[in-house]
C-alpha positions as CSV (number, residue, x, y, z in Angstrom):
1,X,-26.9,-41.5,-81.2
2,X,-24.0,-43.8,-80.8
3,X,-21.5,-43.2,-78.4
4,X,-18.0,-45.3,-77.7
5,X,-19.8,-47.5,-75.4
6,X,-21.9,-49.4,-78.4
7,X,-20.2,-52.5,-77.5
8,X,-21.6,-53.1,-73.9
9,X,-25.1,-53.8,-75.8
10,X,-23.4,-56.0,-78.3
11,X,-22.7,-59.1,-76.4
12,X,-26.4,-59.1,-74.5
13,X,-28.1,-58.9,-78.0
14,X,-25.5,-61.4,-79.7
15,X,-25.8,-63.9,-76.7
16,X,-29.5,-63.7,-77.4
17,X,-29.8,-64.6,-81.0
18,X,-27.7,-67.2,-80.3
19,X,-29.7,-68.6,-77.6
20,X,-33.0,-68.1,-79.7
21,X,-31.5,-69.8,-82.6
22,X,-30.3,-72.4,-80.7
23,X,-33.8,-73.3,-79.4
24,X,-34.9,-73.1,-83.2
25,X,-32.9,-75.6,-84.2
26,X,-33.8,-78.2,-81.3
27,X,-36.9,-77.5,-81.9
28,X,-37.3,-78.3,-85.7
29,X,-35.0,-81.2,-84.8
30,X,-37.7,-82.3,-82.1
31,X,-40.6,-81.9,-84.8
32,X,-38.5,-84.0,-87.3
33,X,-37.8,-86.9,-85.2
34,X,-41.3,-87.1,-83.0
35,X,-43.5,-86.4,-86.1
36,X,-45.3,-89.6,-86.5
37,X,-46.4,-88.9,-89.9
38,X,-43.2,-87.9,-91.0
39,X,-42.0,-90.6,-93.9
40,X,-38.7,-91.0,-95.0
Protein backbone atom coordinates (compact mmCIF):
# COMPACT_ATOMS: atom_id res chain seq x y z
CA UNK A 1 0.00 0.00 0.00
CA UNK A 2 1.54 3.32 -0.45
CA UNK A 3 1.53 5.73 2.16
CA UNK A 4 2.85 9.63 2.12
CA UNK A 5 6.11 8.50 3.15
CA UNK A 6 7.01 6.80 -0.54
CA UNK A 7 9.72 9.16 -0.95
CA UNK A 8 12.14 8.10 1.98
CA UNK A 9 12.72 4.81 -0.27
CA UNK A 10 13.21 6.81 -3.35
CA UNK A 11 16.53 8.27 -2.86
CA UNK A 12 18.21 4.78 -1.42
CA UNK A 13 16.87 2.98 -4.62
CA UNK A 14 17.74 5.97 -7.03
CA UNK A 15 21.30 6.34 -5.47
CA UNK A 16 21.69 2.75 -6.17
CA UNK A 17 20.94 2.50 -9.83
CA UNK A 18 23.04 5.15 -10.20
CA UNK A 19 25.89 3.68 -8.44
CA UNK A 20 25.29 0.19 -10.31
CA UNK A 21 25.23 1.99 -13.57
CA UNK A 22 28.01 3.82 -12.96
CA UNK A 23 30.18 0.64 -12.33
CA UNK A 24 28.61 -0.64 -15.80
CA UNK A 25 29.89 1.91 -17.60
CA UNK A 26 33.61 1.75 -16.16
CA UNK A 27 33.50 -1.49 -16.59
CA UNK A 28 32.65 -1.84 -20.44
CA UNK A 29 35.07 1.14 -20.66
CA UNK A 30 37.73 -1.22 -18.88
CA UNK A 31 36.91 -4.17 -21.30
CA UNK A 32 37.15 -1.75 -24.33
CA UNK A 33 40.48 -0.32 -23.63
CA UNK A 34 42.38 -3.60 -21.92
CA UNK A 35 40.94 -6.06 -24.58
CA UNK A 36 43.98 -7.04 -26.45
CA UNK A 37 42.11 -8.42 -29.28
CA UNK A 38 40.08 -5.59 -29.64
CA UNK A 39 41.00 -3.89 -33.31
CA UNK A 40 40.11 -0.67 -34.24
Amino acid sequence: MLNSEFWISLLPRLALLITIVAINLVGDRLRDVLNPRLQR
